[in-house]
Structure formats: C-alpha cells, structure tokens
NUVORO-506714 format. One line per field, with one value per residue (C-alpha): chain; residue in one letter; y, x, z; residue number from 0. Coordinates in nm, 3 decimals, always signed. Each point is the difference from the previous one (the first is absolute). Example, Ala and Ser with C-alpha at 12.3 -4.5 7.8 and 13.67 -1.06 7.14 Angstrom:
2
ch = (A,A) .
aa = (A,S) .
yy = (-0.450,+0.344) .
xx = (+1.230,+0.137) .
zz = (+0.780,-0.066) .
i = (0,1) .
END
This chain:
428
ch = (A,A,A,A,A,A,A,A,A,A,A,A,A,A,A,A,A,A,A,A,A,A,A,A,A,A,A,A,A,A,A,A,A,A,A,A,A,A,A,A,A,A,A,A,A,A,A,A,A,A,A,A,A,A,A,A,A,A,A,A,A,A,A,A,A,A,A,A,A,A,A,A,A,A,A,A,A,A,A,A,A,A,A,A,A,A,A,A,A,A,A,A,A,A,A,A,A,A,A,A,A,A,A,A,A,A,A,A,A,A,A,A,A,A,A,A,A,A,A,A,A,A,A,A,A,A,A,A,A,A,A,A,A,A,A,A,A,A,A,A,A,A,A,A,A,A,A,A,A,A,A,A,A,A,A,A,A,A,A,A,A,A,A,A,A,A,A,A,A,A,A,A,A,A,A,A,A,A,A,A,A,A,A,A,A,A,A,A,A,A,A,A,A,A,A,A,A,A,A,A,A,A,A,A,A,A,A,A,A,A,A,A,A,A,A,A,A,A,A,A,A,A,A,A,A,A,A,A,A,A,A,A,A,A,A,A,A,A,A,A,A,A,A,A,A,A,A,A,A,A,A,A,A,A,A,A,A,A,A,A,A,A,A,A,A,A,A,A,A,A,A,A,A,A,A,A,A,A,A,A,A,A,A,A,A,A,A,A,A,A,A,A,A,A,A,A,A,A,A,A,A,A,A,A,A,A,A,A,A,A,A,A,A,A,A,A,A,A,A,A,A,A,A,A,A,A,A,A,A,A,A,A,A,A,A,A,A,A,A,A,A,A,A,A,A,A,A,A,A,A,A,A,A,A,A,A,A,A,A,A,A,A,A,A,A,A,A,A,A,A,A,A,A,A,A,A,A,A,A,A,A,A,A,A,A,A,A,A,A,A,A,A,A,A,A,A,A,A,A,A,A,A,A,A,A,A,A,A,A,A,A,A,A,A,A,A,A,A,A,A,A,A,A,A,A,A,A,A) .
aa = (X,X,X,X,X,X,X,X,X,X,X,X,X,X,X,X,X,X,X,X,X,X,X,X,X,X,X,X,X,X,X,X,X,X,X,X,X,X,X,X,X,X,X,X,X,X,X,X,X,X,X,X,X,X,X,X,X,X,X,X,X,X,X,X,X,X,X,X,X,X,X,X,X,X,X,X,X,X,X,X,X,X,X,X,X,X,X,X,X,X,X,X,X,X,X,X,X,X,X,X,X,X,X,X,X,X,X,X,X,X,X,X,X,X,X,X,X,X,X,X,X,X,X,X,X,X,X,X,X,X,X,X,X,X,X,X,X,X,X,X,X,X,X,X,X,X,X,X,X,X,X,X,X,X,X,X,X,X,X,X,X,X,X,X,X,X,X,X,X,X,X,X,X,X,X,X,X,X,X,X,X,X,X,X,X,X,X,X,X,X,X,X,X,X,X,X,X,X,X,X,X,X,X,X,X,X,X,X,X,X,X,X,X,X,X,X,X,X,X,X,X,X,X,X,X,X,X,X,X,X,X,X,X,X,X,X,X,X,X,X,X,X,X,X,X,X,X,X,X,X,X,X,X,X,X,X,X,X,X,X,X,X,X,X,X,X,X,X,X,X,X,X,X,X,X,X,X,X,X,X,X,X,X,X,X,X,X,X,X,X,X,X,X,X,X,X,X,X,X,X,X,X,X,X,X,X,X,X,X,X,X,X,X,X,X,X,X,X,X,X,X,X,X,X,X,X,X,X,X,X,X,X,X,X,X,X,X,X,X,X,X,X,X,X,X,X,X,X,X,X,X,X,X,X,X,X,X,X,X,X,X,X,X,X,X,X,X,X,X,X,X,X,X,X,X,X,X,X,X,X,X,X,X,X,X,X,X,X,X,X,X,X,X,X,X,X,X,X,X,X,X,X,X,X,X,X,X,X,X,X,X,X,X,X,X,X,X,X,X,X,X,X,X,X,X,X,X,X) .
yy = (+0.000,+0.354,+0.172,+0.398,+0.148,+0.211,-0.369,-0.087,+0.330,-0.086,-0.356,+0.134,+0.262,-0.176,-0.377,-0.159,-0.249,-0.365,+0.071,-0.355,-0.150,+0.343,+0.001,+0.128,-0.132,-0.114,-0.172,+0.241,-0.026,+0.358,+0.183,+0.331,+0.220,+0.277,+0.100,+0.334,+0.298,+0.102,+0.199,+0.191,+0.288,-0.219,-0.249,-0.337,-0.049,-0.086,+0.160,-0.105,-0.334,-0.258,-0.302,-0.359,-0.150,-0.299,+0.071,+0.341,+0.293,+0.272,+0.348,+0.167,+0.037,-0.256,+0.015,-0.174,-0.142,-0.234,-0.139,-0.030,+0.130,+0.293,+0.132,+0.061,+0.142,+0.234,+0.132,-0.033,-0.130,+0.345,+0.139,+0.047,+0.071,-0.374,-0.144,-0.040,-0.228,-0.316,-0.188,-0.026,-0.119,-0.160,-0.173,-0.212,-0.035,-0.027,+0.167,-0.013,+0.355,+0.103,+0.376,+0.198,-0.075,-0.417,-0.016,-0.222,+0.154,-0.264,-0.073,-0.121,-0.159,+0.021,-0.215,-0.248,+0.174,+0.254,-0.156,-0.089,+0.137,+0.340,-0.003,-0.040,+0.267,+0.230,-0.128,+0.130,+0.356,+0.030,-0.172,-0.072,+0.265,+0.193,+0.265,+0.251,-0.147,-0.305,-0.093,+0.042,-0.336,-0.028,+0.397,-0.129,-0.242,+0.230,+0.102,+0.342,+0.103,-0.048,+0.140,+0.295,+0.015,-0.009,+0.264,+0.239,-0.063,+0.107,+0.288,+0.122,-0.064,+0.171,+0.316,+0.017,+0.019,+0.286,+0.178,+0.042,+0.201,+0.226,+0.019,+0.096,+0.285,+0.112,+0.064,+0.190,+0.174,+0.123,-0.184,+0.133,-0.291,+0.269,+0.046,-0.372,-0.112,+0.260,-0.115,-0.376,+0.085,+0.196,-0.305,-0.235,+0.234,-0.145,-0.325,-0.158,+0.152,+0.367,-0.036,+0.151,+0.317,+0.039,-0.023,+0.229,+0.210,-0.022,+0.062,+0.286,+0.143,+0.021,-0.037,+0.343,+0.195,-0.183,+0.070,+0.403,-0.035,-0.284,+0.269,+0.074,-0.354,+0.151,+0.089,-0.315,-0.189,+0.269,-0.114,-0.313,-0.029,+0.248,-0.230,-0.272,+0.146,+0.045,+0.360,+0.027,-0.019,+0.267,-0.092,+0.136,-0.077,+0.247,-0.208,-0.113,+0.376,+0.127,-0.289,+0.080,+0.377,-0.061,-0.254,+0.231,+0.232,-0.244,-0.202,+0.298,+0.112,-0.342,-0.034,-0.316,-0.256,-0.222,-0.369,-0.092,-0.081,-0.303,-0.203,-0.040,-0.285,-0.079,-0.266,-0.318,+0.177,+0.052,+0.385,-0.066,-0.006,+0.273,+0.146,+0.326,-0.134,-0.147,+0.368,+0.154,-0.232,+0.090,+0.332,-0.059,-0.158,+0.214,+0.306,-0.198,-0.093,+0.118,-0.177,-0.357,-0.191,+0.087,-0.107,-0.333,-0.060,+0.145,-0.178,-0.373,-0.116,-0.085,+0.148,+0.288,-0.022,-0.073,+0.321,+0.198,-0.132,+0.070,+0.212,+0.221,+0.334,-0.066,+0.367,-0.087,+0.083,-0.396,-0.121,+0.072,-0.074,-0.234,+0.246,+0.370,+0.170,-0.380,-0.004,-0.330,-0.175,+0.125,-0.267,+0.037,+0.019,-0.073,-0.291,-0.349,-0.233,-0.193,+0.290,+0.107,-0.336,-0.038,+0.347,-0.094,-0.321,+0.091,+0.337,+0.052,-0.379,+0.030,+0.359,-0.118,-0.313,+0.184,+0.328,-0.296,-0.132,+0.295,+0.166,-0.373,+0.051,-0.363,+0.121,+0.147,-0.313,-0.180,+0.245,-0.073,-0.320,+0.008,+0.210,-0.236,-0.245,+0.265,+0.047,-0.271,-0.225,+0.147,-0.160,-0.072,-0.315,-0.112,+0.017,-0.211,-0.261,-0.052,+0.046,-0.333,-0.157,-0.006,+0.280,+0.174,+0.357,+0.293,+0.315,+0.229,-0.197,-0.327,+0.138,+0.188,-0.303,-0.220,+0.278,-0.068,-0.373,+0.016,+0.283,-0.108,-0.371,-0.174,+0.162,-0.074,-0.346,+0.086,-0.291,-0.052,+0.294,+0.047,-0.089,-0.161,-0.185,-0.157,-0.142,-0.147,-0.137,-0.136,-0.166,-0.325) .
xx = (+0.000,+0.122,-0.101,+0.013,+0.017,-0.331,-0.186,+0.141,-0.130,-0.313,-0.068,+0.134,-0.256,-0.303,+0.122,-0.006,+0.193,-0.046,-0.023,-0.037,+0.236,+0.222,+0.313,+0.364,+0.290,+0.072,-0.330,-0.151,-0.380,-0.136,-0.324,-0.104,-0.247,+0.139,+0.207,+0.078,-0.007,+0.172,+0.279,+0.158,+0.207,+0.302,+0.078,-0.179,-0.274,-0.284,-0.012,-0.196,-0.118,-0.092,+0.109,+0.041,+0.326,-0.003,-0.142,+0.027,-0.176,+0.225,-0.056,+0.220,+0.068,+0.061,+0.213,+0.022,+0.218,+0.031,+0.293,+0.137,+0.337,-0.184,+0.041,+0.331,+0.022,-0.267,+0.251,-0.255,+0.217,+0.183,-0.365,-0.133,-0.337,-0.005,+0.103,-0.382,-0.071,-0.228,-0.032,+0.225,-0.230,+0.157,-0.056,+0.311,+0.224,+0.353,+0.195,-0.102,-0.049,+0.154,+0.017,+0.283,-0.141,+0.054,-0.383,-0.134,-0.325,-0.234,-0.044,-0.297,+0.055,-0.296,+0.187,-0.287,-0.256,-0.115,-0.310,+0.069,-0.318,+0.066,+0.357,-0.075,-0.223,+0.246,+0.229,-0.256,+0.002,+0.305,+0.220,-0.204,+0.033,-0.330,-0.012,-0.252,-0.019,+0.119,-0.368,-0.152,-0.114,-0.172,-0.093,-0.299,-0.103,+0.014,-0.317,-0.148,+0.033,+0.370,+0.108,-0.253,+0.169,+0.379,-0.101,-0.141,+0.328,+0.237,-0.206,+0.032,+0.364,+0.021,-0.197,+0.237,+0.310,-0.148,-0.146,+0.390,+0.011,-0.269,+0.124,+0.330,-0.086,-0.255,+0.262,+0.192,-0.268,-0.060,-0.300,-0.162,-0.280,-0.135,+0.334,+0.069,-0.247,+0.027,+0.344,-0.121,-0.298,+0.205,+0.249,-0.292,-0.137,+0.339,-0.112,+0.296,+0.229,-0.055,-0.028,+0.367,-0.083,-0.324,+0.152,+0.251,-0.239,-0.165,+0.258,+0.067,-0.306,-0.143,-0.346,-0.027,+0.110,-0.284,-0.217,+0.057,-0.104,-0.306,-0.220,+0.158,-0.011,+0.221,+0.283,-0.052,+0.127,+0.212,+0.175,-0.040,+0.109,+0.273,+0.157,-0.021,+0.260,-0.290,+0.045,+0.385,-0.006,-0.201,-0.367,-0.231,-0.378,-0.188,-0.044,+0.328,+0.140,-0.221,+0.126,+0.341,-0.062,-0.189,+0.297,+0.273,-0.121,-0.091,+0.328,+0.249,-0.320,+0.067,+0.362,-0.095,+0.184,-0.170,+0.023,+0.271,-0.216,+0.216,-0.142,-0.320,-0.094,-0.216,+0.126,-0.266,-0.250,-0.328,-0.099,-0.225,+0.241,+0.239,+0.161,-0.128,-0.323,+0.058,+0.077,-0.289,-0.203,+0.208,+0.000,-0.436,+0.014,+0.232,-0.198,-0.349,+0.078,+0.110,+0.146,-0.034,+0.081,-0.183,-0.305,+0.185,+0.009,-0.390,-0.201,-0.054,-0.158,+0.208,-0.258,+0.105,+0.331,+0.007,-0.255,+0.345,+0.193,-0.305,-0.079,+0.315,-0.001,+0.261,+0.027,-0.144,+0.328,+0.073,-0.351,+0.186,+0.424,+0.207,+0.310,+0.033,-0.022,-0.138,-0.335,-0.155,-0.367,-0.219,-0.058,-0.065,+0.265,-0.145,+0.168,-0.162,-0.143,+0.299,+0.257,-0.249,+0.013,+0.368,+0.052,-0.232,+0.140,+0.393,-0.098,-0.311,+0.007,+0.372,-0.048,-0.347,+0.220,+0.315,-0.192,-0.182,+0.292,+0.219,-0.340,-0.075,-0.323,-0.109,-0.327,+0.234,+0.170,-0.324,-0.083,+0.278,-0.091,-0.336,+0.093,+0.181,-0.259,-0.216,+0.239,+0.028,+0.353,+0.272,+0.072,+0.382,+0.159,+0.077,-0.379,-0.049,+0.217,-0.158,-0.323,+0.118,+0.127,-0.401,+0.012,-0.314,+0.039,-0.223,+0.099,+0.278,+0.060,+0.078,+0.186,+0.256,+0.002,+0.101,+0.252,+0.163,+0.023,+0.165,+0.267,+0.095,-0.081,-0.016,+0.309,+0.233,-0.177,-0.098,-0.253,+0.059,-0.081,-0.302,-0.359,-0.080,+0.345,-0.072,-0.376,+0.187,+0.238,-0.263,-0.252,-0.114) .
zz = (+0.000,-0.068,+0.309,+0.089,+0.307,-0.062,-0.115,+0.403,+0.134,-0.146,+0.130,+0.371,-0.035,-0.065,+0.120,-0.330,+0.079,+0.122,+0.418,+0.100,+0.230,-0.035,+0.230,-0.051,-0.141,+0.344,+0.053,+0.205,-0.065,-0.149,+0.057,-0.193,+0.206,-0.217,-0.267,+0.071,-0.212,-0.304,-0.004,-0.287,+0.162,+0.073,+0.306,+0.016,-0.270,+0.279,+0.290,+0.338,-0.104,+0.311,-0.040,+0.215,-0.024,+0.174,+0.371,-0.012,-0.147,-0.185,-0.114,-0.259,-0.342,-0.288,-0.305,-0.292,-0.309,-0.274,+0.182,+0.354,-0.103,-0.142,+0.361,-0.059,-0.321,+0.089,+0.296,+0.237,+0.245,+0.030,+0.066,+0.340,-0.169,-0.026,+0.334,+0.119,-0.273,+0.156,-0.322,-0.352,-0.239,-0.308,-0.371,+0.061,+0.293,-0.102,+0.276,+0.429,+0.124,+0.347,+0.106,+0.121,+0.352,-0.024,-0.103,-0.244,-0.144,-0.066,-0.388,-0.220,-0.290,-0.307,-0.264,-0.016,+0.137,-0.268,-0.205,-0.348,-0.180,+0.171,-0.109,-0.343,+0.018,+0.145,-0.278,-0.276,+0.126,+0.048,-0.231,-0.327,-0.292,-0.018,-0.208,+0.200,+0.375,+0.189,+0.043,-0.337,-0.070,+0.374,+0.163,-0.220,+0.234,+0.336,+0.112,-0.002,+0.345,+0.040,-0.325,+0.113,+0.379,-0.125,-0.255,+0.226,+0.196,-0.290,-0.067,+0.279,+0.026,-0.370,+0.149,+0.285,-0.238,-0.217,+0.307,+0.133,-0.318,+0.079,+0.351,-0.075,-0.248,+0.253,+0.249,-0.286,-0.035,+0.336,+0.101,-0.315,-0.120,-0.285,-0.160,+0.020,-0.144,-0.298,-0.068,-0.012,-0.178,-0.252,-0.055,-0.042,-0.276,-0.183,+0.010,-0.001,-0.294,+0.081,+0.394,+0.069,-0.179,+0.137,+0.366,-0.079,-0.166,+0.304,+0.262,-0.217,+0.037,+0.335,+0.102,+0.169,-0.328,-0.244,+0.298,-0.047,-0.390,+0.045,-0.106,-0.328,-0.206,-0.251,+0.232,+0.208,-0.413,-0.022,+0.375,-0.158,-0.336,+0.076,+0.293,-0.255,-0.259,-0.254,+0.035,-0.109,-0.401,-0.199,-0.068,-0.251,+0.092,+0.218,+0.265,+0.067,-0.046,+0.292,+0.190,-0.026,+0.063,+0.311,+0.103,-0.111,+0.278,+0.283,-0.060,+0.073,+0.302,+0.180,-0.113,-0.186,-0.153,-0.245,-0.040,-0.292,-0.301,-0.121,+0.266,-0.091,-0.247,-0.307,-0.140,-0.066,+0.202,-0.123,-0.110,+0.272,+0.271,-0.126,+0.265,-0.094,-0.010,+0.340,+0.092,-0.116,+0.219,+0.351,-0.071,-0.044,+0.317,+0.199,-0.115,+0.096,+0.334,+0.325,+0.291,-0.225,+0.295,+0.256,-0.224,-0.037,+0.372,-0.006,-0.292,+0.057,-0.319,-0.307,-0.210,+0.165,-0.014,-0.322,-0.097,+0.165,-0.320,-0.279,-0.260,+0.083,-0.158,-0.254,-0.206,-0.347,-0.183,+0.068,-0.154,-0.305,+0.077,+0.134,+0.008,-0.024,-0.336,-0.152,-0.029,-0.025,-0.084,+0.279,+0.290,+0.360,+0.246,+0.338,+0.248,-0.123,+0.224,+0.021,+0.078,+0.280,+0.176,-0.071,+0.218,+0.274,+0.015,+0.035,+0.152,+0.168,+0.183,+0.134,+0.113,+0.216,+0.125,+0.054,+0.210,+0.207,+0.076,+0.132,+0.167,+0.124,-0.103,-0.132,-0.157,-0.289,-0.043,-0.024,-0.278,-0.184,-0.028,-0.058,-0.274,-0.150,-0.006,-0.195,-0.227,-0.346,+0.010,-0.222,-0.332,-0.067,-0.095,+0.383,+0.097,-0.375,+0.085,+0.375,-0.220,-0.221,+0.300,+0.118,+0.245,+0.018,+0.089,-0.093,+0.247,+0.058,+0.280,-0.115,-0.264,+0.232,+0.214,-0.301,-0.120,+0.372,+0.013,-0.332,+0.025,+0.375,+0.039,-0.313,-0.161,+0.263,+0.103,+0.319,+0.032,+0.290,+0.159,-0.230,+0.149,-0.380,+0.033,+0.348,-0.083,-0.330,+0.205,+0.256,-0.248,-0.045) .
i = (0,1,2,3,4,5,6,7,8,9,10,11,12,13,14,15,16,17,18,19,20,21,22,23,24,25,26,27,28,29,30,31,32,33,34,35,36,37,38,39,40,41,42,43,44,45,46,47,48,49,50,51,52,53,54,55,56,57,58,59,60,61,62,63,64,65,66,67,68,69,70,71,72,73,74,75,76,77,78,79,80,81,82,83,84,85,86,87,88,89,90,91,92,93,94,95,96,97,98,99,100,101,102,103,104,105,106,107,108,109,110,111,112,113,114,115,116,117,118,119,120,121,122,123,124,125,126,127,128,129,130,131,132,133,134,135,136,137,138,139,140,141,142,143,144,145,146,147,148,149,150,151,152,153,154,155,156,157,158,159,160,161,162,163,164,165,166,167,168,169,170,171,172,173,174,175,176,177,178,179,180,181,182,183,184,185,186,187,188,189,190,191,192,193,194,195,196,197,198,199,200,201,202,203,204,205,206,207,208,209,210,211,212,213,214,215,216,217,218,219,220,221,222,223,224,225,226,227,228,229,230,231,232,233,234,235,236,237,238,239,240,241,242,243,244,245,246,247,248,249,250,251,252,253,254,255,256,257,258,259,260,261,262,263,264,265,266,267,268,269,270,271,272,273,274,275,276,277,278,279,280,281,282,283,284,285,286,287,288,289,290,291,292,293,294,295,296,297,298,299,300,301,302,303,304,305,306,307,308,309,310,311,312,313,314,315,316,317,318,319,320,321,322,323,324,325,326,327,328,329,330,331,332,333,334,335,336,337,338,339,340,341,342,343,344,345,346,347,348,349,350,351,352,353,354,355,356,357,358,359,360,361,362,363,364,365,366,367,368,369,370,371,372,373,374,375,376,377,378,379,380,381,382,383,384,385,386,387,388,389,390,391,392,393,394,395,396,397,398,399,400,401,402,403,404,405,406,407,408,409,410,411,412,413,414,415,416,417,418,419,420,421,422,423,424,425,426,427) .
END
C-alpha cells in the first residue's frame, strides 16, 4: 500500500480502522475514549486525546507517521513540544521510540488494520489521473445534503478570503465603507480585463469630489471620462469637446491626474462592453445616486437591488457610438441583465458579508447569502464541467460553492479534508 501521512490523519480522526483487539507493539491492550483534536500550527498532530494504555488512563497528545523512524527524521526528538506525547501512532513500525528522558512512548501499529475497500477508494482520489477532480466518476453518487453542507462551508470560507480584501482597504481608507465600496464597485464595472484601470480610475477620483458635481451629469462624465485618459488626444464631436472643456478646468481645480489611457483594453470585447461604454454607464450611475451604499445595507429585496443598477441614464451620445468621434448603428447602452447580477454578485454580496462581519452584525451575513440564493449560478466552463459531472446547481450560491471546492480542494487534492472527499471515502 502507498500510504500518506494525511490518509493516517484521517483514519485516527474518525477511527477507520480495524479497533478490535488493539494493543501496542508491546502488547499492551488499547482503548480509544478519544482521539483528540487536530492540530495544524506545529507540535504533535492531535492534541488532548484520552486514551487507556493498559491499566491506566492517559491524557495528552498523539502524533503520527508513516514510519516509526519518521520520529527521527522529523527532529522531533530535539522538540520539547513533543515530550507529552501518550501515543505514536504509525503505518509501519520500523524503529522503537524512547525519549530523551529513558521513556518509551507507547506505539500503534496500522499496517494491517486499514480496510481494503476504503483504501482503494482513497487510492482513486488521490492517485488516478482525472482530468477535472479526483472524484469525477463518484461526487455523482453523494447525496444532496452533504454536497449542499460542505458547499455552504467553502462559501463561506471563499467569502472570508475576499472579505480580508475589503477589510484591509477599509482600514486604508479610514473606516470609510462609502469610498470602499465605490472603489470595488468601480473595479467590478471592469469585469475582469478593465478592472485595474477602473480601480485606479477610481482611487484617482475620490468619492467626495464626484459628490460636489452630482448635480451636473455632464461634469460628473467629464470627472469621469477625463480621469480615464479619454480626455488627452483632440476630439472633434460636440459632445466630447464640452467634456474635455469642462475637465480641462476641474482637472487643474482638483489638481488631477488622469488614469494613463494605454491601460485600458478593447481587444476581443464586444462593442457592448467597450470600456468607454462601460464609462458612460458609471458615470450614469454615479451622477444618479447618492450615498450607494447605505441603500445597499437598507433595501432587502433583489428586485430592489437590482432596480439600483437599471435603466441608468447613459447620455444619448452612446445610443449612437462605441468610441468618441465613431459613430455607430444606434443600440441601447444600458447594463444587461447579466452585467447587473455579475456586480451584485462580486460586489454587492461581499460588501453585505464583509460589513456583517467587521460590525458583527450576523443579519448582514445572512443577507449575503440569501442573496446568493436569489441570484441564477454563473455560466463558465468550471460550473459546465460539475454540470456534466451530474451536479445540479441553479443559484449563485451553489455556483460560488462549486467555484471553491474546485480552485482550493480539487486542484490540489485535498480529499481528504473535503466533506465530498470523506463521504466518498466512507461509502459502501
């Protein structure tokens, strides 16, 4: 058998192993009342198990290895961390283990003890060359409710990662949710290929400036457009003229500079999603709304939330461009379906979650969530490959959850410490 010590962590943990007639290697007769609890920070891996050892009762911590002389190797025996050890649990015992005291810890040997069908399981995941995850040709076969429990679990764990994010710009910030949340909400108007000039375009441009000129829509672009690097070259329409005149003045007011126009990209994206055209519809919504959110943290329907991201005010010069000084068929320019959910799903959700978090406020978190459930799955090729697999998903929630597993479990083969791993592992 090709044994790990995580596949020996694993049958400690749950006693997965044959417990009949268990003693040492010195015939002392064993008795498990507990295992102890994991331990991951350094010293032994299981910490205050209880455990009989012959007639009497010990408290303490347990470690384990493939192999005796692992002990050893490991320098452990230069570590006082590991002088309170009650119990060296082993795959094979190839070397007797005495301390620097004169004491021999008691050893327990699994060589022949470690079922057969759940070896071969553990063998599968691990070992075998799937080409999505370890459990591809199986996670079909784990019921709902686990693959629903260990989902919620990574999602949450995913949530927590991002929300450090938040947190730490927060605190750069100065305790400043509003501005925050602008400069994520302006990166998530990049979707992805534009996002780092949109931040900077953001951090460029702060909050309390656009608030001064939220009256005037065409200075608001101009603030805009300007910050962008739009501005720079010479322009010919009308609109664009008055933009740069109005900019021209507010730039050397605020003592501005603007966004380096390189950055931004067109390349194989749809006219649609232009950058400029992604511009045009911030600048609608910055000049539309007011303190964006507070009204986050205050409406608690998605239909609502989603009304904050509809029918933006784009200015009509875009009905008919794509680009400056281009005009183009006429089509409408508003934020699709799609694009709305995208933003409340990678902005509005991890702001509600991250704020409940650092207020400790769980009704926010709980909001978060639901509003993931309210909101449809994403569609990418991870998500279609679960979907051939014969996961059934159809929320936001599921989706993220999936996204998860996948990126932190499955690609590094963490079966073991998955929730779908372990009830693979544990089937009939």
């Amino acid at each position: 058998m090709l044994i790990t010590e995580d596949l020996l962590h694993y049958l400690w943990k749950f006693r997965l192993f044959e417990r009949t007639e268990l003693r040492t290697t010195d015939g002392e007769e064993i008795e498990i009342f507990s295992a102890g609890l994991a331990h991951t920070d350094g010293g032994p891996d299981f910490q205050n198990a209880r455990i009989r050892i012959g007639d009497t009762t010990w408290a303490g911590n347990v470690e384990l290895h493939v192999a005796s002389s692992d002990w050893q190797r490991h320098g452990h025996q230069t570590d006082g961390a590991y002088e309170n050890v009650i119990l060296h649990v082993v795959y094979r015992d190839d070397a007797p283990l005495t301390l620097n005291d004169g004491r021999k810890v008691p050893t327990l040997k699994l060589q022949d003890r470690i079922p057969e069908s759940l070896y071969n399981r553990y063998h599968q995941l691990i070992f075998s060359n799937q080409q999505f995850i370890p459990c591809e040709g199986t996670i079909v076969n784990v019921d709902s409710l686990t693959l629903r429990n260990w989902l919620t679990r990574v999602l949450v764990e995913r949530l927590e990662k991002k929300s450090k994010t938040v947190l730490d710009a927060l605190e750069q910030n100065r305790g400043d949710w509003e501005e925050t949340f602008y400069h994520f909400l302006a990166a998530n108007f990049g979707f992805k290929i534009n996002a780092l000039p949109f931040e900077l375009l953001a951090r460029s441009l702060p909050q309390h400036i656009l608030g001064k000129h939220k009256n005037s829509a065409l200075q608001t672009e101009a603030l805009i457009f300007g910050q962008a690097g739009f501005l720079e070259d010479d322009v010919q329409d009308d609109y664009p003229r008055k933009l740069k005149e109005e900019y021209t003045f507010l730039r050397k007011k605020y003592q501005l500079t603007p966004v380096e126009k390189h950055l931004w990209k067109f390349l194989r994206l749809r006219p649609q999603n232009f950058p400029t055209v992604r511009l045009a519809q911030f600048a609608a919504l910055i000049s539309g709304s007011s303190h964006l959110f507070s009204k986050i943290l205050d409406y608690k329907e998605v239909a609502t939330l989603r009304n904050l991201f509809t029918g933006l005010q784009v200015n009509e010069y875009w009905q008919a461009h794509y680009r400056f000084d281009a005009e183009s068929k006429p089509s409408a320019k508003n934020l699709g379906a799609g694009a709305i959910d995208n933003l409340l799903l990678n902005t509005v959700v991890l702001f509600l979650f991250s704020y409940g978090k650092q207020q400790q406020q769980q009704y926010f978190v709980s909001r978060s969530l639901q509003l993931l459930e309210n909101l449809p799955a994403e569609q990418n090729t991870i998500i279609e490959e679960f979907v051939n697999l014969g996961v059934k998903l159809n929320t936001a929630f599921e989706s993220q959850g999936l996204l998860e597993l996948k990126n932190n479990y499955c690609n590094h083969k963490k079966c073991l410490q998955c929730g779908v791993g372990n009830k693979i592992l544990k089937l009939a």
